[in-house]
N, C-alpha and C positions, 0 to 999 in steps of 0.2 A: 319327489325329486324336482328340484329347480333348474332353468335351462343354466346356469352357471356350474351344476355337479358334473361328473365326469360323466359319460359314456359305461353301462353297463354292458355286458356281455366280453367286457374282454378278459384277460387272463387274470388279472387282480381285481377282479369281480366290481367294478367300477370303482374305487377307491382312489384316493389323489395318492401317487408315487414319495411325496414329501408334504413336508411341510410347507416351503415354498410354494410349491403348486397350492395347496389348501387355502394359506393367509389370503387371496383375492378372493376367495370364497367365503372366508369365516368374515370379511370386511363387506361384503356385498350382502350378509346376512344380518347387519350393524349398521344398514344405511340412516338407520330414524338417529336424530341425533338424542333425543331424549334416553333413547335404547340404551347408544353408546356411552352418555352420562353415567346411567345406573351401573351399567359394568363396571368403569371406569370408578366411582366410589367402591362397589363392591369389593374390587380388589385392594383397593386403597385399606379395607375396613379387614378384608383376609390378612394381607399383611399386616396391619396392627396387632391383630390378634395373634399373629406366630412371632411377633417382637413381645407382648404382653406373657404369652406363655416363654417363651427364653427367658424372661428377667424374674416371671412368676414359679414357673415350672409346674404351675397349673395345669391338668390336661382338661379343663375345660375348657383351654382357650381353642384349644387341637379342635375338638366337638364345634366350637363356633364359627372356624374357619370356612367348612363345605355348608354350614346353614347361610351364613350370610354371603359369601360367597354366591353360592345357588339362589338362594335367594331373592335378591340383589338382579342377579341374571336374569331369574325365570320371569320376572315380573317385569322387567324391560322387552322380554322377545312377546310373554302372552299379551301384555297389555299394550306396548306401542309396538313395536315391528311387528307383530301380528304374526308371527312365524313359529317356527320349532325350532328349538335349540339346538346349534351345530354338537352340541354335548350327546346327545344320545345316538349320535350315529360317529361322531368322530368324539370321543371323550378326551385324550390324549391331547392330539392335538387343539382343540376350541379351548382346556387350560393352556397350553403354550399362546394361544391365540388374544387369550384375556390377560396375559400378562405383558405379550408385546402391545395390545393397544394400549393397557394401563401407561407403560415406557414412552410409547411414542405421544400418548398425548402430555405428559409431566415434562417431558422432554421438551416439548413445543414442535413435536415435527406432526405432529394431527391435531387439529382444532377441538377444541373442548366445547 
């Protein structure tokens, strides 16, 4: 557990309450910028792939979506942030979390 996770022992067994409370955390576990790169493609390349299977109706575009996706991820947290993936302990939210950084950086409101 890292000093930015919540507090264990309370009634929601340490757990972030929302979302909102979570994204400073899933951002604080994204700090390497290279990390945030690979995500940021990764999801870029997940969506392709659920645009590719819509116009395909290929369901092996469905299969390539969580490989590269994950992928894509795992290889930014093990090789430069040196960490563990917000994914195994909050799965849920770390996809909601990979797709607002995707937005916010396409967006231009977080630096690429």
């Amino acid at each position: 557990m890292t000093a930015r996770e919540p507090q264990t022992g309370s009634d929601d067994g340490g757990r972030y309450p929302s979302f909102s409370a979570f994204y400073p955390y899933y951002i604080h576990e994204h700090s390497n910028r290279t990390c945030r790169r690979i995500h940021v493609v990764g999801t870029g390349l997940v969506i392709a792939a659920f645009a590719a299977f819509c116009v395909t109706r290929n369901a092996w575009w469905l299969l390539a979506m969580p490989l590269v996706g994950y992928g894509f991820a795992w290889v930014g947290h093990f090789f430069f942030e040196k960490n563990r993936p917000a994914t195994f302990k909050y799965p849920l939210w770390s996809l909601m979390g990979d797709f607002r950084l995707f937005f916010e950086t396409v967006s231009g409101r977080r630096k690429f």
